[in-house]
C-alpha positions as CSV (number, residue, x, y, z in Angstrom):
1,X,90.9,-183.8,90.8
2,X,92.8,-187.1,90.6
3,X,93.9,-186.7,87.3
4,X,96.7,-184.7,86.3
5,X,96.6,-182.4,82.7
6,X,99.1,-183.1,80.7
7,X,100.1,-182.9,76.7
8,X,97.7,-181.1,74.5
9,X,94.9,-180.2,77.2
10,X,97.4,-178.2,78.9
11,X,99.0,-176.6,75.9
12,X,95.6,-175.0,75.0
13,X,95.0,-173.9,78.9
14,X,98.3,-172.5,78.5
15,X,97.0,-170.8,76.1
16,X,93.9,-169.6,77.7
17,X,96.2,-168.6,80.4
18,X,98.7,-166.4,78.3
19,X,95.2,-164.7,76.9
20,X,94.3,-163.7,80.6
21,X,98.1,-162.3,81.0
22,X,98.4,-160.1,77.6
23,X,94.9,-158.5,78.4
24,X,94.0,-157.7,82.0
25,X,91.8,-154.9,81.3
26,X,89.5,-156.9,78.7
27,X,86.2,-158.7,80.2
28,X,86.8,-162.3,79.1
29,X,83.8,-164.2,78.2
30,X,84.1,-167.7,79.4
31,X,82.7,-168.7,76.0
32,X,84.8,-167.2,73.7
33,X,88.1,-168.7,76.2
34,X,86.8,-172.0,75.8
35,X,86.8,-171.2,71.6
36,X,90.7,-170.0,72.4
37,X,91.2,-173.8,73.9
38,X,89.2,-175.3,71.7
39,X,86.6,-177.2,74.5
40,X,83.8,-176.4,75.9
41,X,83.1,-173.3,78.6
42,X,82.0,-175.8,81.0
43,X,84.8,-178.1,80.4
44,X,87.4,-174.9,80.2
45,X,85.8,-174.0,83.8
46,X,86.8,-177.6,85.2
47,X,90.4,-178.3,83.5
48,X,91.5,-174.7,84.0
49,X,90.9,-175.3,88.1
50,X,92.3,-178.4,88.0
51,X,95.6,-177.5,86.3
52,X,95.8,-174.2,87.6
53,X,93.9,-174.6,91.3
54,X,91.2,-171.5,90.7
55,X,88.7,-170.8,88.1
56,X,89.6,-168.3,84.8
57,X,88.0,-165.8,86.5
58,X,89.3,-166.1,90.2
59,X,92.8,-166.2,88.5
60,X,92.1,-163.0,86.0
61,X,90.8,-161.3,89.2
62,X,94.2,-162.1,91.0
63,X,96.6,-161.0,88.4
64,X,94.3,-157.4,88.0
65,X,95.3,-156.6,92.2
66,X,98.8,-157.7,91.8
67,X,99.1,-155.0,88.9
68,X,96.8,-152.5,90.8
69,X,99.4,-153.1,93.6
70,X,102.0,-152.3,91.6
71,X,100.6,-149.1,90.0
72,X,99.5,-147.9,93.9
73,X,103.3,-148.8,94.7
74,X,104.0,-146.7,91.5
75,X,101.8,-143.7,92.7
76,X,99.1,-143.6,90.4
77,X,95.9,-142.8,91.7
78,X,93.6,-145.7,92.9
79,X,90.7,-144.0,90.4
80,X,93.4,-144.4,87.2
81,X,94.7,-147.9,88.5
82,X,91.4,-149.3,89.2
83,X,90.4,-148.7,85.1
84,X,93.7,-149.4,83.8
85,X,93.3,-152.9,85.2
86,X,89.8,-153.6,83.9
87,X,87.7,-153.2,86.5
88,X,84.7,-151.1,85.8
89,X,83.8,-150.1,89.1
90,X,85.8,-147.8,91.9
91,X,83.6,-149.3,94.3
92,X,83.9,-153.0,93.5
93,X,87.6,-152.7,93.1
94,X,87.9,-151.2,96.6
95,X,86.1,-153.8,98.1
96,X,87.6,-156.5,96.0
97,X,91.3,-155.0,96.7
98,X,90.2,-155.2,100.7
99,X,88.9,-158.6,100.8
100,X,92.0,-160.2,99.4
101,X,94.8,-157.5,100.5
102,X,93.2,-156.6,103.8
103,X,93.4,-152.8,103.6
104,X,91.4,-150.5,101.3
105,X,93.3,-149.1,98.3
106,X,93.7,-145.5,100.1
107,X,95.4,-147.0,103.3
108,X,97.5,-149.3,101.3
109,X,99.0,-146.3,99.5
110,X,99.6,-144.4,102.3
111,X,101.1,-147.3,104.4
112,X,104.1,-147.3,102.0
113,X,104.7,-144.1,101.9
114,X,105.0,-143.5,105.4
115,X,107.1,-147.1,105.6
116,X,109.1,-146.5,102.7
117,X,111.2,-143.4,102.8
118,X,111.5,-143.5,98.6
119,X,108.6,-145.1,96.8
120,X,111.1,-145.8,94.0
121,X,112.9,-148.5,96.4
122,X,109.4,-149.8,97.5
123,X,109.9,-153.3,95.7
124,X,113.1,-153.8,98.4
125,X,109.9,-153.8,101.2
126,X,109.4,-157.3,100.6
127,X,113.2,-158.6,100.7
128,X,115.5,-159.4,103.6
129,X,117.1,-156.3,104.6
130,X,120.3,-158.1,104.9
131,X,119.6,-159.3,101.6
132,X,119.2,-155.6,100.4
133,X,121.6,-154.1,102.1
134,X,124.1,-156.8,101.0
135,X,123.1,-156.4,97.3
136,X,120.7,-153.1,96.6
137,X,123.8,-150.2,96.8
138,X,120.4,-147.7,98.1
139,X,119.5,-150.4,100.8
140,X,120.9,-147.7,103.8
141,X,118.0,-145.2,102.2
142,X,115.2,-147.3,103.1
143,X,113.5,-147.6,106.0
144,X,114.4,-150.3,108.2
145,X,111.3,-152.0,109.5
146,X,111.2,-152.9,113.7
147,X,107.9,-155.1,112.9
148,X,106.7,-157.1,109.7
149,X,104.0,-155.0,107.9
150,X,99.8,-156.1,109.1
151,X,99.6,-156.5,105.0
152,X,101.3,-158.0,101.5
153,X,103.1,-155.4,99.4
């Protein structure tokens, strides 16, 4: 992990990259990526964690549960959000979503709506109050917070 990626490597793990981005709900085969890069699967698996610090897959899986946490922020149900961002299973995206945001689905959703008085405003939960309330003209609408929340929005 020495070695830095630069010039044409990165261009095509860029590229790879941008794939993962414009199609979230796809199942990308590691194969066919490495054809998009033109290299090697096994060599795609090694440069991509290099230049990027986690594997295709860890970083497709990453980018799906910040999207399902924006459609639960949105109110869409956890059934709809878990399909619409490519997972295939309600009960591997529930466990999924709790391993890496600490709270099932369910409980994340109904966390913000009983800390945010207007889900419409929830994006404002993760800035400054002072911040928000010197620039957000709604920020007096929101629920002020007396303790940091026990998860990530």
């Amino acid at each position: 992990m020495g070695k830095s990626i630069h010039g044409e490597l990165l261009r095509r793990l860029c590229r790879v990259r941008d794939v993962l981005h414009d199609d979230l709900a796809s199942a990308h085969d590691l194969s066919a990526l490495g054809r998009a890069a033109g290299i090697s699967r096994h060599h795609l698996l090694r440069v991509f964690r290099q230049a990027f610090g986690e594997t295709p897959h860890a970083y497709l899986t990453r980018l799906r549960l910040e999207k399902a946490k924006t459609y639960l922020r949105a109110g869409r149900s956890v059934t709809q959000t878990c399909f619409e961002v490519g997972f295939a299973s309600l009960g591997s995206f529930s466990t999924l979503f709790r391993r890496h945001v600490h709270v099932p689905p369910v409980e994340y959703q109904r966390r913000l709506r009983t800390t945010v008085a207007q889900p419409e405003f929830v994006e404002t939960v993760a800035i400054p109050f002072c911040f928000a309330g010197a620039f957000v003209p709604q920020a007096a609408r929101i629920a002020t917070l007396e303790k940091p929340l026990s998860f990530r929005p």
